[in-house]
N, C-alpha and C positions, 0 to 999 in steps of 0.2 A: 346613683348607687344601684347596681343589680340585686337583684333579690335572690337570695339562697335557698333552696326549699329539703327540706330535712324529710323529704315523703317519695323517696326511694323504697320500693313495693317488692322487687322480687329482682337477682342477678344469678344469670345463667351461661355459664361458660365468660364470655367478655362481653355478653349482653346488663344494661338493667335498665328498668321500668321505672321510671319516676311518674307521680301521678299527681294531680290537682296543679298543672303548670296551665302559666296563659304568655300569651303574646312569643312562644317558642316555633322556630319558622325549622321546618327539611335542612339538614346539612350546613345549624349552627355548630360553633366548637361549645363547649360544657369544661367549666372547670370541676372535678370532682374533689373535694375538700375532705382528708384523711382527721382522726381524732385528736392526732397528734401534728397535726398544720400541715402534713404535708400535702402536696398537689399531684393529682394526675388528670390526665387531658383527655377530653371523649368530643363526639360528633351526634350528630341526631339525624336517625335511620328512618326512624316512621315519626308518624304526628296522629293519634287519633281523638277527638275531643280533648280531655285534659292530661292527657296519659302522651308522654315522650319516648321513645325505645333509644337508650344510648350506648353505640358501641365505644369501648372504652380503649386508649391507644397504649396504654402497658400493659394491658390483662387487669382482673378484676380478683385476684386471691390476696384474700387479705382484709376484704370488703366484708362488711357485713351492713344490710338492710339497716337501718334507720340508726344507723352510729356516722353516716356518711351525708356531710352536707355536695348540696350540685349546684352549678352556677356558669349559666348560662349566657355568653358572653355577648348576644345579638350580633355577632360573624358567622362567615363563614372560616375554612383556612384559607391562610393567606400569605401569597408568597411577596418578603421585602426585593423589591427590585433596584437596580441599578446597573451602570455601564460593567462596575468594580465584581460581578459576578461572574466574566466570562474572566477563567484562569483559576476556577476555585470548585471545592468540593461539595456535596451536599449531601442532608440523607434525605428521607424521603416527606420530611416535614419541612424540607427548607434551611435545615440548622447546620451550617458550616462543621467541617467534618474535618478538614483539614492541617489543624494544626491553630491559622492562620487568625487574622482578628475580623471579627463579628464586621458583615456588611451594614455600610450606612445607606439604610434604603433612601431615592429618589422620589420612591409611592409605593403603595400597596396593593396588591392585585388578587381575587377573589379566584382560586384555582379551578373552583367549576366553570372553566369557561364553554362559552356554546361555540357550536360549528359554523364556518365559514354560511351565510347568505350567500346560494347559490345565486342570487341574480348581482352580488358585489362580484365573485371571481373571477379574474382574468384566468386568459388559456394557458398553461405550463406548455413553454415551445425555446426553454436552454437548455442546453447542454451542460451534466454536471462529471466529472473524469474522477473518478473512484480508483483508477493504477489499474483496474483489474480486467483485464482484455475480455471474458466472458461477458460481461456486464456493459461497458463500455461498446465494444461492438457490437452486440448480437444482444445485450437486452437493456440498451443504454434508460439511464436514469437522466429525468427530466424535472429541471428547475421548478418545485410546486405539486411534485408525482406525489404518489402514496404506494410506494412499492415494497413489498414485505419479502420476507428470506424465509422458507420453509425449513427446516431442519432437523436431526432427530438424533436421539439421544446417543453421546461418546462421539456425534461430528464436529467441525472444530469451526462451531459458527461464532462463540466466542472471539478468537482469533481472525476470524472474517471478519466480526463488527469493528474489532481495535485496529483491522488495517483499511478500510474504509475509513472510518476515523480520523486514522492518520495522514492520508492520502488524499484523502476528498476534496477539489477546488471548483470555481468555476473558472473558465478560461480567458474571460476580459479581465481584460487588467484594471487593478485600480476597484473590485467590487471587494466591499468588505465581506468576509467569509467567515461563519464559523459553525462550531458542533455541536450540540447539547446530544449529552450522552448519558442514558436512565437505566440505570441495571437491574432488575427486579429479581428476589428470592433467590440470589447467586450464593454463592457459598464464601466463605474467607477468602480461600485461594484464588477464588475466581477473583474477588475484589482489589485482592493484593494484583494479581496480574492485571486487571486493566490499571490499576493505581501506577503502577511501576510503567506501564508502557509507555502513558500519557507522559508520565515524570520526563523518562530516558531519553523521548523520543522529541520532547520539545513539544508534543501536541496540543498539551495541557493550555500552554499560552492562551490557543485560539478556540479550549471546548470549556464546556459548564459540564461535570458532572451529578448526576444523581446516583447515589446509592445506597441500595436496601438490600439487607444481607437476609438468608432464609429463614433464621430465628429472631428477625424484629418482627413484629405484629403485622396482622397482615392489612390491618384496614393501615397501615403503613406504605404496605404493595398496591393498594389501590390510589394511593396520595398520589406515586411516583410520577406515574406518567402524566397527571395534569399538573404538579406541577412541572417537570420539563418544558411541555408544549405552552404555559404560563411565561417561562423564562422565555422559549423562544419566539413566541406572539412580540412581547416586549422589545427584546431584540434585532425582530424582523420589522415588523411596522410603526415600531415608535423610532427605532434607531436607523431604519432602511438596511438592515443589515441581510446578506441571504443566509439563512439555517437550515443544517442536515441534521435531522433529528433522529436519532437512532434506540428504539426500545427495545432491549432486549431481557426477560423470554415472556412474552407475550402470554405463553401457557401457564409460566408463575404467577401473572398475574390472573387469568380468569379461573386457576384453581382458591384462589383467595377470594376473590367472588362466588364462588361455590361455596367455599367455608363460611364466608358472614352468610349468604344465602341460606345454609342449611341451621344455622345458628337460630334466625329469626325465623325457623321453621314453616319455610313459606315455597309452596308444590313446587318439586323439579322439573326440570324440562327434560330434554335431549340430554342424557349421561351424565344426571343428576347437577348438568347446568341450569341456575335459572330464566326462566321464560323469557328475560329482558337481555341475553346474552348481545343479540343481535347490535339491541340499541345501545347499549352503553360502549360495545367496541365501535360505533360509529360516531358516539359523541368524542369520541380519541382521535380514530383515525381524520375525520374529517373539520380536525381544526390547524390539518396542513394544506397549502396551495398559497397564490395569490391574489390579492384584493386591487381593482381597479385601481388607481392612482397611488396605491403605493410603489415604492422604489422595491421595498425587500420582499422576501419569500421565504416561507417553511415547505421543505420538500421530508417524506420521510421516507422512513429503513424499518418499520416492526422486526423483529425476529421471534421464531416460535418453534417452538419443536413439538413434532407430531408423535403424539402415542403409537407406541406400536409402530413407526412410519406413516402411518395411518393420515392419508390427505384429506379424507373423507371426513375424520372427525370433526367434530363440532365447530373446534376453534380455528383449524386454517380453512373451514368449509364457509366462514362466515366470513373471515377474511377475505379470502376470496373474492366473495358478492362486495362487498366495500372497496376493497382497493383496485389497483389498476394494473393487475397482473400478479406475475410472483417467480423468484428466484428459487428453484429445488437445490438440496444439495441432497446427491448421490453414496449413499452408501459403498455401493461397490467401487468408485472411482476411488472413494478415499481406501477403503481395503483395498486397494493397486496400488496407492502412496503418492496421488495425486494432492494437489494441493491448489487453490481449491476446488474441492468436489462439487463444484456447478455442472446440474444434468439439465444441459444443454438444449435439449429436445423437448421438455415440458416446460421449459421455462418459457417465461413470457414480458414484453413488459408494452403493454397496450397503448403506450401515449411515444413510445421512442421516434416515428417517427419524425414527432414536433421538435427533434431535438440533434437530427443531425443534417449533411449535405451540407453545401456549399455558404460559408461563411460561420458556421457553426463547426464542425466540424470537419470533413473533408468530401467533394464532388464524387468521390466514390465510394461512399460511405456505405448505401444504400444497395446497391448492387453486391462488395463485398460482402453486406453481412446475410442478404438473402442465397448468395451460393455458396458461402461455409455453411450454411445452416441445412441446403439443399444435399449437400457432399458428402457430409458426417452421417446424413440420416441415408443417404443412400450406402454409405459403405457401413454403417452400425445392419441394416437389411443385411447385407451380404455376407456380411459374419454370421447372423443367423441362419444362413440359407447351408454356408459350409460347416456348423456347429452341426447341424441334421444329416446333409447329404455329403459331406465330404469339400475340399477344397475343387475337385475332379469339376464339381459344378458349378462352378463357377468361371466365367471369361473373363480372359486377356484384361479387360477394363474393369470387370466385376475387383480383381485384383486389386490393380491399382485402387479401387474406393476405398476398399478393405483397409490397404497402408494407408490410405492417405485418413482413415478415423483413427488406425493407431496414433502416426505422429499427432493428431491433431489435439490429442487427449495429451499429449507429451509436453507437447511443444507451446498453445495454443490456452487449453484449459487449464495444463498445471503453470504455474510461476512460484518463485519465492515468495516467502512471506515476509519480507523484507523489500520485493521486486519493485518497483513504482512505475509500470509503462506510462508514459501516455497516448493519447490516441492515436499520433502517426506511426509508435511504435509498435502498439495494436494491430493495426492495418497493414502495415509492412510484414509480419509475420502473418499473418492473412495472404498475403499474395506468397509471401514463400509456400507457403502448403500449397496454395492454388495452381503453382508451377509446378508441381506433382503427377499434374492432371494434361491431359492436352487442351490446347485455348478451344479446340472446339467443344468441348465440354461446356464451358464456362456460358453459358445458355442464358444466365440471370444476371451478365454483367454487361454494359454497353461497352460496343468495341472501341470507344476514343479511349476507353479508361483501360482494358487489356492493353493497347497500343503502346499506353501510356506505362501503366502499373507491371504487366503482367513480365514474371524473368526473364527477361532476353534467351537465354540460353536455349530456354525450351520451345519457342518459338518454331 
């Protein structure tokens, strides 16, 4: 029998202090015991001698100092797992949200899990096909990455995550595939809309949602994303299953870490983030990749949206250092009506090469996506040169670079949102644009594969 202790000292905002506690461990759950029976649920933030800081998961009005028993459950949270989870909803405690009937868990799994042992991880070297020709050719995602989506406020990264989502496979046949998908501090509509798409779209079958909507609590918004990467751990190396793990807004969550941060009144750091920003988005990020002798894999997707556009701030700045590249979206592409707004030229994704060429995905893979990349940057240059001096300054070729970043932006970057290329379709329009150009341009492609690829026509 746990012991209740009735010596609750002092509650401030969703904080409160109980004091003369023993054998209470960091990041127990607490039952709080109301006058009238009823129950609310809290976590333990600090430990100092006999004194517990508990933030509490519905808020704390209502509460008063020593009319409130606590009771301390010797856990952590914990998420109920099972096969019966992928096809179903969650919020950000674990508690089916859908409708549907309560999962019967398999085992129970402690959501603070820790990051990959860097000396267990095998090297991410597959290929994963997300529909999205940006991505896929020019900053392909790889089986076990940690590749984040920058984005900024009114872009429609939302709608990028749900078609990634949807679209996302690996390419051998016969690999079990699926999504875990964590929505953080989203609003109703946003909710309703990834709800409805998964529904509409059939995708639902094959992803595990999480969702926390803006006015649940935020140490709520901190649950979400461990438990995801919880479900997908399970999924991946218990069941050999491979997981795309997609979090999105990143930024909602470490404003909620700011909030419990400033709550327990403990010094800010960088733009009233606290001091431990670094480490805690690492203890996230880096519980995706692969572990030696397993079959499966967790690859992720963060999403974040920068203040102000702002790349530099705190949270895609630390991002950054942690993960292994990053997808921009472009303001201005999307004010043109481009869809989607990947800026192409800052993007990055540091591990692609381990994930395409020959038998992965196609012999020309490599060359392709270094001379769209070369093409676009050289004719985006020459729009600025005739933005200044006029188009008069520009030659015969300078020209053609010119058109050929128009259509490439047309053609190439924008797709439906509904579109589903895959890779050879990717590449195939890849070489149309490239037949734009004369083959002796093509500088960064071996000539068996022009021979091969390159338009007849223009030859």
């Amino acid at each position: 029998m746990r012991k209740e202790y009735l010596t609750v000292e002092n509650i401030v905002g969703p904080l409160m202090l109980v004091q003369e506690v023993s054998g209470v461990s960091f990041a127990e759950i607490a039952e709080i015991i109301l006058p009238d029976g009823g129950i609310r649920h809290g976590q333990v933030l600090e430990i100092n001698e006999d004194k517990a800081l508990v933030q509490v998961f519905e808020g704390t009005s209502g509460l008063t100092p020593g009319e409130v028993r606590v009771k301390f459950l010797g856990k952590g949270l914990q998420l109920g797992l099972s096969r019966d989870i992928v096809g179903r909803m969650f919020n950000g405690f674990g508690r089916v949200i859908d409708g549907g009937p309560p999962i019967i868990p398999e085992k129970y799994s402690d959501v603070n899990g820790v990051p990959i042992n860097p000396e267990a991880r095998d090297y991410p070297n597959e290929f994963i096909q997300t529909g999205i020709s940006t991505i896929d050719v020019l900053n392909t995602l790889v089986r076990g990455q940690k590749l984040p989506i920058f984005s900024g406020s009114g872009l429609p990264h939302s709608r990028l995550a749900a078609q990634i989502a949807r679209q996302a496979k690996v390419l051998k046949t016969g690999e079990q595939f699926a999504v875990v998908f964590a929505a953080m501090g989203i609003t109703f509509e946003e909710a309703q809309f990834f709800m409805n798409e998964f529904e509409k779209t059939g995708a639902l079958e094959r992803a595990v949602l999480f969702i926390n909507l803006a006015n649940d609590p935020p140490i709520e918004r901190i649950a979400v994303p461990r438990m995801a990467l919880t479900a997908a751990e399970y999924l991946a190396y218990e069941l050999g299953m491979h997981i795309l793990v997609i979090l999105t807004d990143m930024t909602n969550y470490c404003e909620a870490l700011r909030e419990i941060s400033a709550a327990r009144k403990e010094v800010p750091s960088r733009r009233g983030y606290p001091g431990y920003l670094y480490t805690d988005l690492s203890m996230i990020y880096e519980r995706a990749g692969r572990i030696k002798g397993k079959s499966g894999s967790i690859t992720q997707m963060p999403i974040l949206t920068m203040p102000e556009d702002d790349k530099t701030h705190p949270i895609p700045d630390l991002t950054g250092y942690i993960t292994e590249g990053q997808i921009l979206l472009s303001r201005m592409l999307h004010n043109e009506g481009i869809y989607p707004p990947v800026d192409v030229l800052p993007s990055l994704s540091r591990l692609k090469d381990k994930g395409i060429g020959k038998g992965k995905t196609r012999e020309d893979h490599a060359g392709v996506m270094n001379q769209l990349y070369a093409a676009y940057a050289k004719g985006k240059a020459a729009k600025e040169i005739a933005v200044v001096l006029g188009e008069s300054a520009l030659t015969p070729l300078d020209i053609m670079y010119v058109k050929f970043s128009e259509q490439f932006e047309k053609e190439f970057i924008g797709q439906g949102e509904g579109e589903n290329r895959d890779i050879i379709a990717s590449l195939t329009i890849g070489w149309k644009l490239l037949g734009m150009l004369p083959a002796t341009e093509l500088k960064r492609v071996k000539q068996e594969f022009i021979d091969e690829y390159y338009p007849s026509k223009q030859l």
